[in-house]
Z-matrix of the N, CA and C atoms (Angstrom, degrees):
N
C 1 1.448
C 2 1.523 1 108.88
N 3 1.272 2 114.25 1 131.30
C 4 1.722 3 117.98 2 -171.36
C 5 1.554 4 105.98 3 -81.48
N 6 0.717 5 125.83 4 141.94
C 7 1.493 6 139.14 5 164.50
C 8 1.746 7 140.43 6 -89.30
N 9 1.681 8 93.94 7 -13.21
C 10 0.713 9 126.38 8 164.20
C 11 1.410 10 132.64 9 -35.82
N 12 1.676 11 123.91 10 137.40
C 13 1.675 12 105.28 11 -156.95
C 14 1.684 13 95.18 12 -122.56
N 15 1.649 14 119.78 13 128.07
C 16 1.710 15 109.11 14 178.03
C 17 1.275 16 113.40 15 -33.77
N 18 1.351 17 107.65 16 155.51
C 19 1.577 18 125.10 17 173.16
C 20 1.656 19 94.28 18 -64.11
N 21 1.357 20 123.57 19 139.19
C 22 1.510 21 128.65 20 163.95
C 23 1.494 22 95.12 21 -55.05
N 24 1.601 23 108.84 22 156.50
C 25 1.278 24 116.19 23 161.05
C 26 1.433 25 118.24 24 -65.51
N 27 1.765 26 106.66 25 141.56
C 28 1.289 27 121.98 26 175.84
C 29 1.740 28 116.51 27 -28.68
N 30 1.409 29 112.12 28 -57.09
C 31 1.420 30 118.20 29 -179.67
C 32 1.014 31 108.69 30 -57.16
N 33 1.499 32 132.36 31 -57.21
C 34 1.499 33 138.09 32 169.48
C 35 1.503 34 114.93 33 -17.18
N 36 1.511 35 99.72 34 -83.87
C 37 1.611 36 102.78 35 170.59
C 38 1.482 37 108.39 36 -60.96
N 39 0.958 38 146.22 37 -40.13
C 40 1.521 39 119.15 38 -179.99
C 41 1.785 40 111.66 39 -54.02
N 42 1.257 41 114.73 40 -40.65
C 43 1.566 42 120.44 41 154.72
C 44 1.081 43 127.15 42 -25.99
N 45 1.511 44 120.64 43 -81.66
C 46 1.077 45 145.07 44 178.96
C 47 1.668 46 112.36 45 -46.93
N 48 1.226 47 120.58 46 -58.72
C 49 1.625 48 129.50 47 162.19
C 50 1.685 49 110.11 48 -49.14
N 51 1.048 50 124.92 49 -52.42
C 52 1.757 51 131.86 50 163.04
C 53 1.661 52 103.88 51 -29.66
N 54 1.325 53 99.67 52 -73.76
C 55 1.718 54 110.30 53 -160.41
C 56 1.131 55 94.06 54 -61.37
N 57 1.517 56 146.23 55 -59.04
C 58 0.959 57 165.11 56 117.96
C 59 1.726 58 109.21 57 41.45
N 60 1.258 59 96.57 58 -89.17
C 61 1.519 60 120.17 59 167.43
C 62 1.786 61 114.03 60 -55.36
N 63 1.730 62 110.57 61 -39.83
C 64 1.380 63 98.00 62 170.45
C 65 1.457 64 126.04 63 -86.30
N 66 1.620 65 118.62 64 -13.47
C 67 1.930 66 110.89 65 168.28
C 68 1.447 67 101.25 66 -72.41
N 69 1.792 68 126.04 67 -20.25
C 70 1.565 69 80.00 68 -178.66
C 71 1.355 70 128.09 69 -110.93
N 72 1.547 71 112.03 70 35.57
C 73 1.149 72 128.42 71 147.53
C 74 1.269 73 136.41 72 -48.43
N 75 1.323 74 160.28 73 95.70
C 76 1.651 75 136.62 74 -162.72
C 77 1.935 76 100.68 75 -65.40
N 78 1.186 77 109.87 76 -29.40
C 79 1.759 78 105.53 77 -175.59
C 80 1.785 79 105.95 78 -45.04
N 81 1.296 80 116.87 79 -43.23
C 82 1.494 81 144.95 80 -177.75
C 83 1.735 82 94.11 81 -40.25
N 84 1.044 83 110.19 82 -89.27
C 85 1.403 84 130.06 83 175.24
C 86 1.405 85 132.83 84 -50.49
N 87 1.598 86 114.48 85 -16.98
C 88 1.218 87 129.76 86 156.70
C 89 1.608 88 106.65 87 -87.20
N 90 1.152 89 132.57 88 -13.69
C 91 1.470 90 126.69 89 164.60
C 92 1.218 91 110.04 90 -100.37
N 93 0.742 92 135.88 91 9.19
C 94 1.222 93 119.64 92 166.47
C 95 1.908 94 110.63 93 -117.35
N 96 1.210 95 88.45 94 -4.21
C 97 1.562 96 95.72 95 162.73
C 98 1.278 97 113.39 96 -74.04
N 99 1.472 98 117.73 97 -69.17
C 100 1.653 99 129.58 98 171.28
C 101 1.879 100 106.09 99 -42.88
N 102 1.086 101 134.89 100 -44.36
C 103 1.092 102 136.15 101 169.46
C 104 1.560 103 103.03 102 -47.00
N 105 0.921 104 121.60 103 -57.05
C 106 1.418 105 134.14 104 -155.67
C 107 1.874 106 95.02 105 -70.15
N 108 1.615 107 105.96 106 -51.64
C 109 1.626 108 100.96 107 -176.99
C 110 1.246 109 111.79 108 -64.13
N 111 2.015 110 117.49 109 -25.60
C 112 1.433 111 118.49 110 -168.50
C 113 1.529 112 102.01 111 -64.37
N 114 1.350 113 122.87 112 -35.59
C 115 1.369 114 140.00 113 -161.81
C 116 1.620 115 110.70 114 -57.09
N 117 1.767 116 101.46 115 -55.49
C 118 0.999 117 115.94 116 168.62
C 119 1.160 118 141.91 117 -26.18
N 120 1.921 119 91.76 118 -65.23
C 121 1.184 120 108.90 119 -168.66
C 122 1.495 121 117.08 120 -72.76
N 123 1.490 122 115.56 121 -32.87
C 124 1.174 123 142.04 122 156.86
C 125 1.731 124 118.80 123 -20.71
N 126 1.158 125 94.46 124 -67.41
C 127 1.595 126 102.52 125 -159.79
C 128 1.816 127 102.90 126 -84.61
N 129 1.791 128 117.57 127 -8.13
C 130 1.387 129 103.40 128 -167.59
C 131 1.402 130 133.30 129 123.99
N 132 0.631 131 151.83 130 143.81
C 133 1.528 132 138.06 131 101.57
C 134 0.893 133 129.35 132 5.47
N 135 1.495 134 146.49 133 -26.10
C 136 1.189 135 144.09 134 -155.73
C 137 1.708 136 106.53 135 -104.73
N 138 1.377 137 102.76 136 -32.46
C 139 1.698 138 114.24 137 -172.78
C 140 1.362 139 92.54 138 -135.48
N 141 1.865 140 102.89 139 113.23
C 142 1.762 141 102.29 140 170.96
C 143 1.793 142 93.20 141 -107.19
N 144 1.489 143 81.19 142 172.16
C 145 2.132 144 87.49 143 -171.81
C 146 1.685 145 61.17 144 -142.39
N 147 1.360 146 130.08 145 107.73
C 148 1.276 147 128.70 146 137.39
C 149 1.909 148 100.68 147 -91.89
N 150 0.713 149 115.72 148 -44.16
C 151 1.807 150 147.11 149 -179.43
C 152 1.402 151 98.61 150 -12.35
N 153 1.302 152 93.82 151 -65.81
C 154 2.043 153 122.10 152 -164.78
C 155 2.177 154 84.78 153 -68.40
N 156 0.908 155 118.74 154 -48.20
C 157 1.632 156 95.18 155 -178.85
C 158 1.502 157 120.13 156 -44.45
N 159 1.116 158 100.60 157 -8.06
C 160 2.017 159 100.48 158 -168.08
C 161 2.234 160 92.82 159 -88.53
N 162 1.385 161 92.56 160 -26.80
C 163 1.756 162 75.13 161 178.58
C 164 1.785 163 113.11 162 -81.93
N 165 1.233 164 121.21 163 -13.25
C 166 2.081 165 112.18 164 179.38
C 167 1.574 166 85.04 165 -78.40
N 168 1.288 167 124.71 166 -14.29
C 169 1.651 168 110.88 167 -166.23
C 170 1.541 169 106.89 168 -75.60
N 171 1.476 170 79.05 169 -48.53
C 172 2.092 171 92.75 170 -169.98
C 173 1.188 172 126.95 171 -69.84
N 174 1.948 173 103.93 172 -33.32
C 175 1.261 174 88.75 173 160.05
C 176 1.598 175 112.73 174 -95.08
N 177 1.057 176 158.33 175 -54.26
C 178 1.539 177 123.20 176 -176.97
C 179 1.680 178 116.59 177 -44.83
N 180 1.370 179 142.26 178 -1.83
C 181 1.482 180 115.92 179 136.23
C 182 1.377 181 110.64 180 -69.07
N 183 1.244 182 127.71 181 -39.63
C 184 1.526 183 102.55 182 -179.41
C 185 1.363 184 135.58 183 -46.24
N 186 1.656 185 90.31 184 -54.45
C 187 1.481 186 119.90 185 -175.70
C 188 1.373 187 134.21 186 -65.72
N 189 1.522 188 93.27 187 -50.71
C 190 1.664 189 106.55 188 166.96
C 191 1.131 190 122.84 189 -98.72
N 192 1.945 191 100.33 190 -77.58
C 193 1.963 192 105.65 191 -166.58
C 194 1.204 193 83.86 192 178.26
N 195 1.761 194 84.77 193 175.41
C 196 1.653 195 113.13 194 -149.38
C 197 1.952 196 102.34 195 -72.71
N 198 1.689 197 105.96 196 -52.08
C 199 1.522 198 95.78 197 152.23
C 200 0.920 199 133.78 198 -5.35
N 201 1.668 200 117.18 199 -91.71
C 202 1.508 201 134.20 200 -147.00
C 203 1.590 202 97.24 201 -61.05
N 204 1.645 203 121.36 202 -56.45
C 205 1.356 204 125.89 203 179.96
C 206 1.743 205 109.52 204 -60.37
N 207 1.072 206 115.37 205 -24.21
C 208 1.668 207 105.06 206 179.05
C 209 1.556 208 105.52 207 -80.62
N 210 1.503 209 118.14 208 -34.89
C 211 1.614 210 99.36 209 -175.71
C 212 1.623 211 107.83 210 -83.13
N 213 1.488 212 132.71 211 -14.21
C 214 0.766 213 132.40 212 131.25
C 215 1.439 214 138.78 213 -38.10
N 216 1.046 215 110.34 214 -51.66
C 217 1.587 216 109.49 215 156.69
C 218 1.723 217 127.97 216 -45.76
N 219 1.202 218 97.13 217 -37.76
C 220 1.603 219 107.66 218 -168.00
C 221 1.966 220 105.54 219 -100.51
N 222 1.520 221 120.24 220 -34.88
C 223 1.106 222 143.55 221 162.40
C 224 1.369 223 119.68 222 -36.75
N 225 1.270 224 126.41 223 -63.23
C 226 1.105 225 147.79 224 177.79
C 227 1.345 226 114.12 225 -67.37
N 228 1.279 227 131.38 226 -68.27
C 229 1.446 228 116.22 227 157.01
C 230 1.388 229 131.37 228 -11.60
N 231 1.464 230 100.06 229 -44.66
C 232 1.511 231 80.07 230 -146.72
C 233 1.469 232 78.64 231 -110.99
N 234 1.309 233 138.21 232 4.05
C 235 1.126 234 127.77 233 166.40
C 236 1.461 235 122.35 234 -75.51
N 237 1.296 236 104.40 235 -15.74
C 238 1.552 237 130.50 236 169.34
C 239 1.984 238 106.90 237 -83.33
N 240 1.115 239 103.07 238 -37.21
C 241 1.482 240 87.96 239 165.79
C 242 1.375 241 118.30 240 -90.96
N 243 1.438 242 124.38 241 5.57
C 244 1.243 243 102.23 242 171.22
C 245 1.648 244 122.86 243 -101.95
N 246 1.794 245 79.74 244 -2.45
C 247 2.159 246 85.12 245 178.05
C 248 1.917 247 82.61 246 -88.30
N 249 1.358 248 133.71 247 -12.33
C 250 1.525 249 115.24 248 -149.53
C 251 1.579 250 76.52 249 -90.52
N 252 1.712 251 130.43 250 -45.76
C 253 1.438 252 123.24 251 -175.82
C 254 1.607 253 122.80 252 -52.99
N 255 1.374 254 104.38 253 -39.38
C 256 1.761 255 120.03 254 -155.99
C 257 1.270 256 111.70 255 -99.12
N 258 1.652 257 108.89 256 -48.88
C 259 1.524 258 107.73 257 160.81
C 260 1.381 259 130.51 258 -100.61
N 261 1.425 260 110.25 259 -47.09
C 262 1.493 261 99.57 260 -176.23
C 263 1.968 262 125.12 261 -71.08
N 264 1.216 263 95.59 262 -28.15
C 265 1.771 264 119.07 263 178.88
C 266 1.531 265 111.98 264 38.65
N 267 1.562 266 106.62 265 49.88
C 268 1.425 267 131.55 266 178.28
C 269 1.604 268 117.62 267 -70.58
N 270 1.372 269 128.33 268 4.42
C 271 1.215 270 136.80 269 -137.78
C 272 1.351 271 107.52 270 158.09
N 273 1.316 272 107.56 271 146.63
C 274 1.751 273 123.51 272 -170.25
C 275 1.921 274 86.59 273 -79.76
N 276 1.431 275 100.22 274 162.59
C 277 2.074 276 93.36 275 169.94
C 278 1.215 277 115.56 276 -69.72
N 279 1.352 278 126.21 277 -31.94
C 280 1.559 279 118.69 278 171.82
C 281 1.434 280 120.73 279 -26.96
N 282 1.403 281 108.68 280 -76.70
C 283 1.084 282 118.79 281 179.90
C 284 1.724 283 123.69 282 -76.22
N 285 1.264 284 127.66 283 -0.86
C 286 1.305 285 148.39 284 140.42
C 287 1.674 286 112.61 285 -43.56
N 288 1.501 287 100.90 286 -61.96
C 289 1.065 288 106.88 287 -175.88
C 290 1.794 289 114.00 288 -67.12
N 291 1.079 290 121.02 289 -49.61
C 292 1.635 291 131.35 290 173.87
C 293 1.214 292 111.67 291 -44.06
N 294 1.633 293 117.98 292 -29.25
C 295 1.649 294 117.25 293 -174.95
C 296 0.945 295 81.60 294 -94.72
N 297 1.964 296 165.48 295 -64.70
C 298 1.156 297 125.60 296 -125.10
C 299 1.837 298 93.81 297 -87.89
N 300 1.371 299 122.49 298 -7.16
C 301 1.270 300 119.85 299 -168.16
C 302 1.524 301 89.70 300 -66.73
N 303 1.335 302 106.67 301 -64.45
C 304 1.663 303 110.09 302 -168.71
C 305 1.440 304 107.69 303 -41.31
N 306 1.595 305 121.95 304 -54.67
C 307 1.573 306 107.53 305 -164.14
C 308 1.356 307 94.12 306 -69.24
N 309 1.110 308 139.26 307 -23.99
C 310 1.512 309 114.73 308 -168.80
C 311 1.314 310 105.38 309 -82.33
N 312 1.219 311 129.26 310 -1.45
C 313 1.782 312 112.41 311 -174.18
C 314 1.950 313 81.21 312 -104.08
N 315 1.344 314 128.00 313 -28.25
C 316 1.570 315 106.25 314 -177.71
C 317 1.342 316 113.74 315 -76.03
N 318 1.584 317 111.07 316 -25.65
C 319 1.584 318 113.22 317 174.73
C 320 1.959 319 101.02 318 -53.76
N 321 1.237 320 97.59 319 -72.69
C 322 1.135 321 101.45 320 -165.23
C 323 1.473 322 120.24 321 -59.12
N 324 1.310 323 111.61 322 -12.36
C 325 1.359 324 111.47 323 170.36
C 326 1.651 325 112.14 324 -74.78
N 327 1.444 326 116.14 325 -57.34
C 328 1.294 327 120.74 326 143.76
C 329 1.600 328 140.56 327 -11.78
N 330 1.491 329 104.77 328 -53.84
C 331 1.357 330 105.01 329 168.90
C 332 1.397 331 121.63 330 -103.77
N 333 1.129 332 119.09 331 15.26
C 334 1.773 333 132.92 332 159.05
C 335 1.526 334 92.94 333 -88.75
N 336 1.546 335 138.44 334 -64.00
C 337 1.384 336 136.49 335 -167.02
C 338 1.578 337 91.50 336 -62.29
N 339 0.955 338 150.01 337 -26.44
C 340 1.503 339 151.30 338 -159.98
C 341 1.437 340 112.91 339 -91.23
N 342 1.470 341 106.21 340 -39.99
C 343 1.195 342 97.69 341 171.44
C 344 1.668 343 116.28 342 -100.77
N 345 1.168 344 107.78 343 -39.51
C 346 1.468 345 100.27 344 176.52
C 347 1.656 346 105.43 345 -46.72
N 348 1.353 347 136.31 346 -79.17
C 349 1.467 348 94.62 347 165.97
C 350 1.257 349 155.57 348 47.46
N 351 1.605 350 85.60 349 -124.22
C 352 1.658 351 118.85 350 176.40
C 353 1.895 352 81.20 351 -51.33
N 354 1.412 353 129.75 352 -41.79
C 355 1.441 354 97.44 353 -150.60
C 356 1.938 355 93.74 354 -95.96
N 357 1.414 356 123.83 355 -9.48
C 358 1.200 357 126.65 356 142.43
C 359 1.464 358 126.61 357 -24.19
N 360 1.148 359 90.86 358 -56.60
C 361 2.133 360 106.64 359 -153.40
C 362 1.817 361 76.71 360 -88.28
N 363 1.268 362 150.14 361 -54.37
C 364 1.202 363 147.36 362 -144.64
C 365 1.687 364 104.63 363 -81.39
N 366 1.760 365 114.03 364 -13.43
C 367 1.365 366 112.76 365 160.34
C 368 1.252 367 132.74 366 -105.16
N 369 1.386 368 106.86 367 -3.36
C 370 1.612 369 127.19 368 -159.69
C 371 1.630 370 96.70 369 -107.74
N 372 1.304 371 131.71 370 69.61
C 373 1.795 372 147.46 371 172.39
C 374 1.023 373 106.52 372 -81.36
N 375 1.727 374 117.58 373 107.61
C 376 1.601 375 114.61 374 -168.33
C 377 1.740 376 90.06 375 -130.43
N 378 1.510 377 113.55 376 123.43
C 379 1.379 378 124.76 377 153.35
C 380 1.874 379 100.69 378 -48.16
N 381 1.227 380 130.20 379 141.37
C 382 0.903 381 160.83 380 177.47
C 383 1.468 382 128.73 381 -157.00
N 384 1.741 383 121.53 382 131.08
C 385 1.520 384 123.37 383 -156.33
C 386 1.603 385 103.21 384 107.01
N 387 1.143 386 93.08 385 173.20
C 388 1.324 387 112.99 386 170.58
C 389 1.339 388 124.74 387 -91.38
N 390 1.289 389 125.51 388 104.85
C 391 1.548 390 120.96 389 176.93
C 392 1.449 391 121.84 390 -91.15
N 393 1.715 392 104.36 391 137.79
C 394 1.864 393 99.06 392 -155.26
C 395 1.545 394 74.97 393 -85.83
N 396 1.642 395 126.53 394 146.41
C 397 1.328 396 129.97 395 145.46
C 398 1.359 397 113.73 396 -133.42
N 399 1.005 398 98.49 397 137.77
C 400 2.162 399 123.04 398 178.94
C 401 1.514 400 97.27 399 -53.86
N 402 1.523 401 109.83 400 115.50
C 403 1.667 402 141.84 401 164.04
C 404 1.706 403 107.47 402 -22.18
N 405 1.368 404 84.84 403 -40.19
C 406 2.129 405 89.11 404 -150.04
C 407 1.611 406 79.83 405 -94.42
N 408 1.627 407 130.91 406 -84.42
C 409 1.064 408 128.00 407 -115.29
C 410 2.057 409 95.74 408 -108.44
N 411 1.616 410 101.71 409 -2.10
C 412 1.329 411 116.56 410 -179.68
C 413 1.946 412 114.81 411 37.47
N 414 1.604 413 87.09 412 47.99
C 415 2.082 414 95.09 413 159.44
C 416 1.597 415 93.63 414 -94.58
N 417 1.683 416 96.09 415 179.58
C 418 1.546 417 96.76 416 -166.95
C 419 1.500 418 95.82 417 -146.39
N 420 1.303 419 99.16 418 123.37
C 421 1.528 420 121.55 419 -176.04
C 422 1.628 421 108.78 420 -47.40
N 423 1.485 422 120.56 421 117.06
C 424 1.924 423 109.89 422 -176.72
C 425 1.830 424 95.47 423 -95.72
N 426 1.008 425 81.31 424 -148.15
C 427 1.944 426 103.66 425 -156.52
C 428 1.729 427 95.22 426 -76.65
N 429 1.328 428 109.76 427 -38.52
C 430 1.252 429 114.29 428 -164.59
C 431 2.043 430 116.39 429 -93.65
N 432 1.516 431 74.59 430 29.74
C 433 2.061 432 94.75 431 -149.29
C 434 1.194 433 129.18 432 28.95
N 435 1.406 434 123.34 433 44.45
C 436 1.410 435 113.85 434 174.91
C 437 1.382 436 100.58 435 -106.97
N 438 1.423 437 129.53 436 160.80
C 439 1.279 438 147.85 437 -134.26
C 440 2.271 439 92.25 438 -113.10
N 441 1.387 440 107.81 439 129.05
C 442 1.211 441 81.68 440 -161.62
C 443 1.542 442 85.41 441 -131.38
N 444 1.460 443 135.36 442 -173.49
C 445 1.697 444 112.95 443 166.77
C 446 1.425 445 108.39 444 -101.19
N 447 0.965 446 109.68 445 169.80
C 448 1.647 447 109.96 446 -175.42
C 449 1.352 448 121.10 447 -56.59
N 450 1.543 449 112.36 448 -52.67
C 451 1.012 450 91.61 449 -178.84
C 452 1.832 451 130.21 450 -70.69
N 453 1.413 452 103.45 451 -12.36
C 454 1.352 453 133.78 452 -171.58
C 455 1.979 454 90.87 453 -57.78
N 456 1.012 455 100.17 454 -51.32
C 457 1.540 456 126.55 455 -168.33
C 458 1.807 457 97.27 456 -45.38
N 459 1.305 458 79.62 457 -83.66
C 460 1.573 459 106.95 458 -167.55
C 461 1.729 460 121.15 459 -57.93
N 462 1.370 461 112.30 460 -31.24
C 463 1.539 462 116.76 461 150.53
C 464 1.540 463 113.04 462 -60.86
N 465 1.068 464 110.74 463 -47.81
C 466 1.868 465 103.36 464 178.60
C 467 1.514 466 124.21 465 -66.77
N 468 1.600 467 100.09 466 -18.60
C 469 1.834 468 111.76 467 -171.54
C 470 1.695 469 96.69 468 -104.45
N 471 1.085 470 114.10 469 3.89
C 472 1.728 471 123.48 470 170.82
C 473 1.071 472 126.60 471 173.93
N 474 1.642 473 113.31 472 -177.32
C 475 1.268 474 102.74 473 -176.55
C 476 1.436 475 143.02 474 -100.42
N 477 1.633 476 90.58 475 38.49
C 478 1.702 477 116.80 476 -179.11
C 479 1.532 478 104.30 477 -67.48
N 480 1.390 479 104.53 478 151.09
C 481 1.512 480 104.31 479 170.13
C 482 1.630 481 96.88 480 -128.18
N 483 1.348 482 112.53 481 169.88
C 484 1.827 483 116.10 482 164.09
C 485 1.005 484 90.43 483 -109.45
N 486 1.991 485 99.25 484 160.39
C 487 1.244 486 112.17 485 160.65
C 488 1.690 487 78.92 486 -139.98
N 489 1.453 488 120.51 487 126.25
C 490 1.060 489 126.90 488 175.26
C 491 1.422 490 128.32 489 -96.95
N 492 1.291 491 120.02 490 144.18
C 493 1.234 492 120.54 491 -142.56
C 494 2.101 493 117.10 492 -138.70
N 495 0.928 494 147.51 493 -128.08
C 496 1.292 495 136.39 494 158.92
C 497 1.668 496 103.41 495 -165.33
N 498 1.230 497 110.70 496 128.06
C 499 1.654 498 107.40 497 -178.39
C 500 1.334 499 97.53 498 -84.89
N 501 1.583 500 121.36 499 -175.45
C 502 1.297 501 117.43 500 -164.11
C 503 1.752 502 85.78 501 -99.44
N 504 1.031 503 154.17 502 -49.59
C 505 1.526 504 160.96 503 162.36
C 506 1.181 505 88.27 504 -25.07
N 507 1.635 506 156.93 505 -66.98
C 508 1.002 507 129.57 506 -172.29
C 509 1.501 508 130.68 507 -86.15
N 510 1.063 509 125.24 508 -23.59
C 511 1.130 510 147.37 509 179.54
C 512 1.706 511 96.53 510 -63.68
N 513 1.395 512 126.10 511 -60.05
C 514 1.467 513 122.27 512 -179.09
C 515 1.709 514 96.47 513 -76.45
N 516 1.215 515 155.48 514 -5.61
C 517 1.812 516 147.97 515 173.82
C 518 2.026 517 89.77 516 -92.50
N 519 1.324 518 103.35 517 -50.21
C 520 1.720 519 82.74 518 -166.32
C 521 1.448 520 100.50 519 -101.58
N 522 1.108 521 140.38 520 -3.68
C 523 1.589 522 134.13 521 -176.13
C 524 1.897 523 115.55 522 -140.28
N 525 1.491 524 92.79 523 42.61
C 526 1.770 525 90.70 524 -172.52
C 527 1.337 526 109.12 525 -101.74
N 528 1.410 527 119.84 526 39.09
C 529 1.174 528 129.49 527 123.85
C 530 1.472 529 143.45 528 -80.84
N 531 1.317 530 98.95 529 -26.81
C 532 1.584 531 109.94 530 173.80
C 533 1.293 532 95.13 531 -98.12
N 534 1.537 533 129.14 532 -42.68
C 535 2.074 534 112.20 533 -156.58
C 536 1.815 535 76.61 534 -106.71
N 537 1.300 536 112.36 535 124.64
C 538 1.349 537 125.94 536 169.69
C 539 1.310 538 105.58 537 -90.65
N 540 1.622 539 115.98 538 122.23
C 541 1.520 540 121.06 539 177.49
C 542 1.194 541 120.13 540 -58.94
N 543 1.746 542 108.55 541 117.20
C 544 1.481 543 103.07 542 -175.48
C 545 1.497 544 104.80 543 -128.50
N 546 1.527 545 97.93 544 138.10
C 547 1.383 546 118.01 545 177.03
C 548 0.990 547 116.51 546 79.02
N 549 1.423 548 115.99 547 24.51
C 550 2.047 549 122.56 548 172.24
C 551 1.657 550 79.95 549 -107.85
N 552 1.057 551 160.13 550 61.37
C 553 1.373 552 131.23 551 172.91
C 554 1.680 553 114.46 552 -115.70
């Protein structure tokens, strides 16, 4: 019985590759920043969206790099205090100024934890499941069931490499003519 799951629809993936292709742009994330201040400025004083700045942050660490989300981090703030100084004038600058300090050290704290991460999880390649491997000669059955050797396996399923080596148990069973057993006597 196949297990197998339908291909998504054609449009779907053409979607998915789009959005895809447009977060990891930095232009992406700089518009939707300015969107976000236009929004702001728009609606008042009465309704702030500082909030919505934490998503152009998170995703350009996802998407791109540690950059794009840090000047974003620091960008946005204060672009928000200068519609909160010039237009909205919700607050004396003192205290204008103290909030954009704060969001910029949580942005940026945010998009350092955001990307380290994403760049965490992008080094950390862990085989997971159960792998069937042969008793005697220990290759390990892949996806496509053909019989492969371990290490053959495990370099292709990450980014382990071997460097192969000889324990002293084998080295004295297959070569105890050359490695003379020492100190079992």
């Amino acid at each position: 019985m196949s297990t197998a799951q339908p291909a998504p629809p054609l449009h779907r993936a053409a979607f998915t590759r789009f959005v895809v292709t447009a977060l990891a742009r930095p232009i992406t994330h700089w518009l939707s920043g300015a969107l976000i201040l236009l929004l702001d400025a728009l609606v008042g004083s009465f309704i702030e969206f500082p909030i919505l700045f934490v998503f152009p942050v998170i995703i350009a660490a996802r998407f791109c790099d540690a950059r794009s989300a840090t000047a974003l981090a620091i960008v946005l703030p204060i672009g928000r205090a200068v519609i909160a100084h010039f237009i909205l004038k919700p607050f004396p600058l003192p205290y204008i100024l103290v909030n954009a300090a704060i969001r910029i050290s949580v942005f940026l704290f945010i998009a350092r934890t955001t990307h380290l991460r994403i760049k965490l999880q992008r080094e950390v390649e862990q085989l997971r499941g159960i792998l069937p491997i042969c008793m005697f000669c220990k290759r390990i059955r892949d996806e496509r069931q053909d019989w492969q050797q371990l290490e053959s396996y495990i370099h292709t399923h990450s980014k382990a490499d071997f460097s192969h080596g000889l324990c002293p148990e084998c080295a004295q069973k297959n070569y105890g003519d050359v490695f003379p057993n020492r100190g079992h006597a």
